[in-house]
C-alpha positions as CSV (number, residue, x, y, z in Angstrom):
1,X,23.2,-1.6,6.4
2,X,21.5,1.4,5.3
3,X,20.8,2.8,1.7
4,X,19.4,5.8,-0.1
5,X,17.4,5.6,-2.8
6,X,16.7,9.1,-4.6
7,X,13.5,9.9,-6.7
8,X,15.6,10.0,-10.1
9,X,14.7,6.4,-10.1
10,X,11.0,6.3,-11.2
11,X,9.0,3.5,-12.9
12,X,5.5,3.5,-13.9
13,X,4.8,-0.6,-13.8
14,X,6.1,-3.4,-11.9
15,X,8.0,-6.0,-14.3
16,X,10.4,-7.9,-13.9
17,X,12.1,-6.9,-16.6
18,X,12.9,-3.2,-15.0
19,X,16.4,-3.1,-14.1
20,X,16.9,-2.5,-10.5
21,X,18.0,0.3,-9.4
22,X,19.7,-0.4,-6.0
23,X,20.8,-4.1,-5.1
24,X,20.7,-4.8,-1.0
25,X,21.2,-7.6,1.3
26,X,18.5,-8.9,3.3
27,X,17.8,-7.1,6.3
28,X,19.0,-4.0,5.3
29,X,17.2,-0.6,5.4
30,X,16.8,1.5,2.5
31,X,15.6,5.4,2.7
32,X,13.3,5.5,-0.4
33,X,12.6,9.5,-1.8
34,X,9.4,9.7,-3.8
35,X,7.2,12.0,-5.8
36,X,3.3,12.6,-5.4
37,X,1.4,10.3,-7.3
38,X,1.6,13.1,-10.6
39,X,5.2,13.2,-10.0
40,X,4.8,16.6,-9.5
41,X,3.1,18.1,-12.4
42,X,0.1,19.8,-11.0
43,X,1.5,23.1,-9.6
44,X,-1.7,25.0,-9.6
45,X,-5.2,25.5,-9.8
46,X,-5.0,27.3,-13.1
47,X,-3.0,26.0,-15.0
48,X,-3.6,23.8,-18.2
49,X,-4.8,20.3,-16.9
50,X,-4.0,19.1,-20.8
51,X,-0.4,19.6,-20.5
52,X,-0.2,17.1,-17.5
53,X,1.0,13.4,-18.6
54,X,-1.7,11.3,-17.5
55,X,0.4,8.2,-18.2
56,X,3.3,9.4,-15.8
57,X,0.4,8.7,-12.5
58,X,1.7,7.0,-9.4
59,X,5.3,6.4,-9.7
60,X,6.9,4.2,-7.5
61,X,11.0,4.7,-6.7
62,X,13.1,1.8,-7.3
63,X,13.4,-1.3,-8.1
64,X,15.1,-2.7,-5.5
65,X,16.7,-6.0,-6.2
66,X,17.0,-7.6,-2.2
67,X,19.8,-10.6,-2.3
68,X,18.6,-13.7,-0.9
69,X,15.1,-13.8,-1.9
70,X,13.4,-16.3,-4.7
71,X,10.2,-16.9,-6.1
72,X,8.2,-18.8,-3.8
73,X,9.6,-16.6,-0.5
74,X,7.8,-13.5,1.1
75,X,8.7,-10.3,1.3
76,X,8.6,-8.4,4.8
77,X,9.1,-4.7,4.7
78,X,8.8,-3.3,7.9
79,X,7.5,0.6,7.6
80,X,10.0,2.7,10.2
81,X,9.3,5.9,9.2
82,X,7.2,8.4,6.9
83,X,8.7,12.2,6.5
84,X,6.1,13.7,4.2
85,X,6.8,17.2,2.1
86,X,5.7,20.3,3.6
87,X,2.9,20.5,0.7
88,X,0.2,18.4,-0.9
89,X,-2.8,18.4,-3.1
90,X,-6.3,16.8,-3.5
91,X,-8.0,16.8,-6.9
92,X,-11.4,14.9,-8.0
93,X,-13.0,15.6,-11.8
94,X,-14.6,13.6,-14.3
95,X,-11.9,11.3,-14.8
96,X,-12.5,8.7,-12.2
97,X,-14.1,8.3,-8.7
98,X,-17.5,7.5,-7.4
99,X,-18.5,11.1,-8.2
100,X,-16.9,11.1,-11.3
101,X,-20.3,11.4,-13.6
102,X,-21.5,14.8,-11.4
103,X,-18.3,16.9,-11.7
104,X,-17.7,18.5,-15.2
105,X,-14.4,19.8,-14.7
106,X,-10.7,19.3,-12.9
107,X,-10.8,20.7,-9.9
108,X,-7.2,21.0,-7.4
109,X,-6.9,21.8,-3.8
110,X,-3.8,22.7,-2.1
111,X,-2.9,22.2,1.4
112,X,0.1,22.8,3.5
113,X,1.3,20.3,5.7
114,X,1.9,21.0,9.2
115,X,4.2,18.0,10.1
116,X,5.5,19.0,13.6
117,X,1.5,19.2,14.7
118,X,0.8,16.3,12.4
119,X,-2.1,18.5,11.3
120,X,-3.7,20.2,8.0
121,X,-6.8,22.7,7.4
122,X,-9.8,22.0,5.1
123,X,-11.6,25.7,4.7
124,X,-10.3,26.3,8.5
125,X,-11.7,23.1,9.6
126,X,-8.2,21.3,11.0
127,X,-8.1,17.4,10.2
128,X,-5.8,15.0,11.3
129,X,-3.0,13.6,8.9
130,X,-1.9,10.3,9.1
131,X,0.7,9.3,6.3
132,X,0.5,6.1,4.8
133,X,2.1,4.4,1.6
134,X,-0.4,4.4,-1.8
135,X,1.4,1.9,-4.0
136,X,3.7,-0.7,-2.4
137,X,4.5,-4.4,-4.5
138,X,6.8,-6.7,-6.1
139,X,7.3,-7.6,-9.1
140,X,4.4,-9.3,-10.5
141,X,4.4,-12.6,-11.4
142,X,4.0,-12.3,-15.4
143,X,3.9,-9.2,-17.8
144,X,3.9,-5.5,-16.5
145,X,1.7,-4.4,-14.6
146,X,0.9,-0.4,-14.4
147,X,1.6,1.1,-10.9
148,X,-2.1,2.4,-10.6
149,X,-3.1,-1.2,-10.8
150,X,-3.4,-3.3,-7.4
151,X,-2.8,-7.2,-7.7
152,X,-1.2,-10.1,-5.6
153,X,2.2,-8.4,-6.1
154,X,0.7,-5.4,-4.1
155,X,0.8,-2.2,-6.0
156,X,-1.8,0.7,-5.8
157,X,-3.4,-1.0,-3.0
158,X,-4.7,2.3,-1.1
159,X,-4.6,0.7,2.1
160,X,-4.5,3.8,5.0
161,X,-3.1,0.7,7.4
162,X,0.4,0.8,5.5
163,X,1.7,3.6,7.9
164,X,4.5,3.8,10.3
165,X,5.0,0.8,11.8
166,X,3.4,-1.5,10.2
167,X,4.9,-4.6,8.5
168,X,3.5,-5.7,5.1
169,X,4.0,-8.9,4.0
170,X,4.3,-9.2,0.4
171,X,4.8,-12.4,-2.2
172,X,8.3,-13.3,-4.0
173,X,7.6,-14.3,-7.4
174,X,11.0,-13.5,-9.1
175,X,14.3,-13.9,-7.8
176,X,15.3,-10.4,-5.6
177,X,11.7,-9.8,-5.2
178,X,12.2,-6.1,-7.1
179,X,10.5,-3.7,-4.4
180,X,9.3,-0.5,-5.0
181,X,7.3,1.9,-3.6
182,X,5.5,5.8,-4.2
183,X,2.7,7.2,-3.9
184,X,2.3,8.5,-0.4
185,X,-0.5,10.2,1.2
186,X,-0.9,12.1,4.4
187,X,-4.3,11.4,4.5
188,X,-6.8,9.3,2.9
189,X,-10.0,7.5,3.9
190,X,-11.1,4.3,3.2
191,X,-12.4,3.8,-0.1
192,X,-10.6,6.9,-1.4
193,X,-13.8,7.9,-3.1
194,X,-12.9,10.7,-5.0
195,X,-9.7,8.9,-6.9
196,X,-7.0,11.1,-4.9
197,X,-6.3,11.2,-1.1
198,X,-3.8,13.8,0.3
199,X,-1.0,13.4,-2.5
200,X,2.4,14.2,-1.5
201,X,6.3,13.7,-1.9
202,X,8.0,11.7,0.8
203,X,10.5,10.1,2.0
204,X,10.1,6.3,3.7
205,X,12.4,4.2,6.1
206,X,11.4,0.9,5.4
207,X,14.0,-2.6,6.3
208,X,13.5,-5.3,3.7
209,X,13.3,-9.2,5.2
210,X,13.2,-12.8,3.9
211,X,9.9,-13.6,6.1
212,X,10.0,-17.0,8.0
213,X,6.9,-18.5,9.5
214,X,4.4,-17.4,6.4
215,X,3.5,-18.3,3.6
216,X,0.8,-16.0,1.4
217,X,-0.4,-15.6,-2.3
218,X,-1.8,-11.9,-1.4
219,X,-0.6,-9.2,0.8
220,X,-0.8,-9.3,4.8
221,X,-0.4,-6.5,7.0
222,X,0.1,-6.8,10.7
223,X,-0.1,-3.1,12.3
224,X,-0.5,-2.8,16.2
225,X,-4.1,-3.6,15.8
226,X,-4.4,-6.8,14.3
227,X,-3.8,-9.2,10.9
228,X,-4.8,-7.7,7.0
229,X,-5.3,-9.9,4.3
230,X,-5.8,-7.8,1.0
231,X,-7.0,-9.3,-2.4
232,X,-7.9,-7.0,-5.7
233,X,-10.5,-7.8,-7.7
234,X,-12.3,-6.3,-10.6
235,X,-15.6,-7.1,-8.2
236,X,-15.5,-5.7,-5.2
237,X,-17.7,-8.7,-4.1
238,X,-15.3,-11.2,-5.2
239,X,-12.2,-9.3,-3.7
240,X,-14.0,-9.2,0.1
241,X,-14.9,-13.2,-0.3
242,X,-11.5,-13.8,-1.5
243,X,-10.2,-11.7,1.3
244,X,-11.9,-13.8,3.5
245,X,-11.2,-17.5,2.0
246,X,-7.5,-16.6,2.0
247,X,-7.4,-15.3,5.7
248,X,-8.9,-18.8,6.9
249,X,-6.4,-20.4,4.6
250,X,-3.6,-18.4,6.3
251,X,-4.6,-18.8,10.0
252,X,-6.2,-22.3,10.2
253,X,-3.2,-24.3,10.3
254,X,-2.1,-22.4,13.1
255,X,-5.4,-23.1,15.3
256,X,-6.8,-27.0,15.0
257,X,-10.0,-25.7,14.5
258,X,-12.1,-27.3,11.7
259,X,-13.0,-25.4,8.7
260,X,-16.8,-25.0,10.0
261,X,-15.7,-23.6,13.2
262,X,-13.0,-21.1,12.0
263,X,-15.8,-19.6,9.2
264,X,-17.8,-19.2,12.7
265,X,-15.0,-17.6,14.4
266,X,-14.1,-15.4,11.3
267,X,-17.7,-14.3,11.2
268,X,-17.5,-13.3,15.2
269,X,-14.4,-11.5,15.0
270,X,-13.6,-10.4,11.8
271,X,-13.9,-7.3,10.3
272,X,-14.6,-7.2,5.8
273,X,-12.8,-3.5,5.2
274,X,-12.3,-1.8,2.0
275,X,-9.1,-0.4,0.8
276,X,-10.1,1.7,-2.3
277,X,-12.9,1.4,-4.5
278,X,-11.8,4.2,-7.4
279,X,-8.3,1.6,-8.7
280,X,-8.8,-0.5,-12.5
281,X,-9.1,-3.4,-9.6
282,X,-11.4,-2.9,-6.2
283,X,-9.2,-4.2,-3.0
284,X,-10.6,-5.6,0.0
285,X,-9.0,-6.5,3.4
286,X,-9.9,-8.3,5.8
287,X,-9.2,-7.7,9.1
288,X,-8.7,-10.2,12.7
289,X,-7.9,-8.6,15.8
290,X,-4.4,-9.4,17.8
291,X,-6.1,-11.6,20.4
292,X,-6.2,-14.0,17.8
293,X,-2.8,-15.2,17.0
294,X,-1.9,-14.6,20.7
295,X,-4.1,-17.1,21.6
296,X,-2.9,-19.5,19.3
297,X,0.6,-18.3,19.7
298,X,0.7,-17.0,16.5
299,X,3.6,-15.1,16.0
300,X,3.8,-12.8,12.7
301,X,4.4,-9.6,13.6
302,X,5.0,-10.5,17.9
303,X,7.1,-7.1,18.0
304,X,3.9,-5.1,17.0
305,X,1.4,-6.8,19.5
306,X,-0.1,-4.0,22.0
């Protein structure tokens, strides 16, 4: 069955004490409006940046309560489609990124989309876009948990690999799992350096699943390229270990292969990535090509093997 879900329905933290705001079966598809991550409060490059409500940053749309799912399941949200705005903006100033202690002031570019080309222009320079999702979770497992913050729910994970068709795999801890997402970019880097990527309003296609055949404490993405395993950290350090320790933990059971020779495997073919470095907690992914699980005959995510 398929839903809408308009942007009226903003929250600013994952709880699960936030009533839902739509109630689906699983399997169903929902169309999920959003807002840019300032829900739309920066309208131009002059105007009063005090007047802007800091504490109304990355709202996601929802929650959305999926029947069928308990604490203990995983959530799989397949990502069908991403219809961006015909606008955006980029801003970096003293409040946050890696730059943030060279830059004295606010400063706000604006950039019109080009979504039949799939293109924008930087000074006349054209780049690329590639829309992807910004904050993505559950409900967390205790307490609330701002939207800007990434965790095991999921949440402001950054990740440029949440993009059309891609499936994200995300952990149940409360009983309709309570989904939500905003945030969306049409383009961001890894790392996100400067605190904002290509911020604009959206709206996503995504069909909500009770996974079968995994079993996670973090986030997994499967895209067309290979298995993500994403941990947050407040050390970026720990988060890429973790990353690592939980992707052997995933796959091993899956392959025979002792612990010594999977940590020699993981060190041939995988790949330590970085999400975003700029969030209250760092996120890490790593990364383990398709090959992989189709030699084992792994089969998360067989519909998006190449």
């Amino acid at each position: 069955m398929q839903h809408q879900l308009n942007s009226s329905r903003l929250y600013h933290e994952m709880s699960a004490t936030i009533a839902p705001a739509l109630e689906i079966d699983a399997g169903d598809t929902v169309h999920i409006h959003t807002v840019d991550c300032f829900e739309n409060q920066i309208t131009s490059n002059d105007m009063d940046f005090d007047t802007v409500d800091w504490e109304r940053q990355n709202p996601a749309t929802g929650p959305v309560f999926v029947r069928g799912l308990s604490a203990g399941d995983v959530l799989k949200a397949t990502i069908e489609r991403i219809e961006l705005d015909g606008r955006g903006l980029a801003t970096v100033g003293p409040q946050g990124g890696v730059m943030k202690d060279y830059i004295e002031e606010r400063h706000v570019k604006f950039f019109d989309l080009d979504t039949e080309n799939n293109t924008t222009e930087f000074n006349g320079m054209t780049v690329p876009l590639s829309p992807m999702i910004g904050v993505i979770g559950n409900a967390p497992a205790t307490g609330h948990v701002p939207n800007s913050t990434p965790g095991a729910h999921g949440g402001n994970m950054d990740c440029r690999k949440i993009n059309e068709g891609a499936v994200l795999y995300l952990p149940v801890f409360h009983e309709g799992a309570l989904f939500g997402l905003g945030d969306v970019h049409a383009k961001m880097g890894d790392g996100e350096v400067g605190i904002s990527g290509l911020e604009t309003a959206a709206r996503v296609t995504v069909r909500l699943e009770k996974a079968s055949g995994i079993s996670t404490n973090h986030p997994v993405l499967i895209d067309i390229e290979g298995i993500n395993m994403m941990v947050s950290h407040e050390s970026l350090d720990e988060a890429v270990d973790e990353s690592v320790r939980q992707m052997i933990k995933l796959l091993r059971p899956h392959t025979g292969l002792s612990l010594p020779e999977i940590a020699m495997l993981m060190s041939l073919i995988g790949e330590t990535q970085i999400n975003q470095v700029v969030d209250p907690l760092k996120t890490a992914r790593f990364f383990v090509p398709h090959y992989l699980l189709e030699h084992y005959s792994i089969d998360l995510g067989r519909e998006l093997k190449p």
